[in-house]
N, C-alpha and C positions, 0 to 999 in steps of 0.2 A: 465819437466818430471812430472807424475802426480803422486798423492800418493794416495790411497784410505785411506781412514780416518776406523779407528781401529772400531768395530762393537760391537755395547754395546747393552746391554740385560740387564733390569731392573730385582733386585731380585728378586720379586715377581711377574714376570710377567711370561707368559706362556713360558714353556719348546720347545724349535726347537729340533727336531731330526733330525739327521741325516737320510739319505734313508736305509742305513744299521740298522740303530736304531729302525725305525718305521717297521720294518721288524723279529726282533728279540722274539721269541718265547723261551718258559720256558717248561721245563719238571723237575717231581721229580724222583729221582733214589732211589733204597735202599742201603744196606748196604755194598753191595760190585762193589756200583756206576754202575747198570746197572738202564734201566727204572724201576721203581716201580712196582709190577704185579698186585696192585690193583688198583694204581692211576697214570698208564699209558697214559695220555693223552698231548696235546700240550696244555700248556694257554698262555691268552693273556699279563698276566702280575704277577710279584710278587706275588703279594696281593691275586690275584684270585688261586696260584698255591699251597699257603701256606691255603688260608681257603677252597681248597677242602681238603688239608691235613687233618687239625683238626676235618671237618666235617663228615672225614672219621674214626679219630680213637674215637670221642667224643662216647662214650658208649660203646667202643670193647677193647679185652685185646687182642693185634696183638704179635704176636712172637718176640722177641728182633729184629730180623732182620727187622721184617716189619714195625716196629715203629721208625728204625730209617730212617729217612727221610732226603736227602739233594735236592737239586737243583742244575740245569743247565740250560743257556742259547745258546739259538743257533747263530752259527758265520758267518758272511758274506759270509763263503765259504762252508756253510752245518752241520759242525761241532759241535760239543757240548763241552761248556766248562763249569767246574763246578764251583759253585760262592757260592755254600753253602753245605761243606761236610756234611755226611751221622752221623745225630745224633738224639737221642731223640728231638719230636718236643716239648718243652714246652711252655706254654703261661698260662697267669692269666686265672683264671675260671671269667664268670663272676657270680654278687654279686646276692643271689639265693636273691629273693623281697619275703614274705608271705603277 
């Protein structure tokens, strides 16, 4: 009988996704978890969905509801699931240099 030998992945070596994985898109919502109406778009990843976030409120005073921000990603079957509820975005300013 044959066994297939267990599939190891070095930790720092490059991330495998899945077909469902590599396929999985971000949107942010507001505050009562619908799409955002100013930063409505699909992204490619975390990182890019959270700094248009910032980019967008970096010098605006947005209404309590539109500043609060969470995210969702999309499900193998169309759907949205939300991975970061709906809260003020905070993050470190960075450090002003003269």
């Amino acid at each position: 009988m044959f066994q297939a030998a267990p599939v190891m992945t070095p930790l720092n070596g490059p991330l495998l996704l899945s077909r469902h994985q590599a396929n999985r898109a971000y949107r942010l919502i507001d505050a009562v978890f619908q799409p955002h109406p100013h930063l409505d778009g699909r992204y490619e990843s975390i990182e890019e969905a959270i700094g248009e976030a910032i980019g967008w409120l970096d010098g605006l005073e947005p209404e309590a509801g539109q500043a609060s921000i969470g995210l969702e990603v999309s499900t193998s079957n169309g759907d949205w699931r939300t991975i970061r509820h709906p809260m003020p975005l905070l993050c470190p300013l960075p450090a002003m240099v003269d």
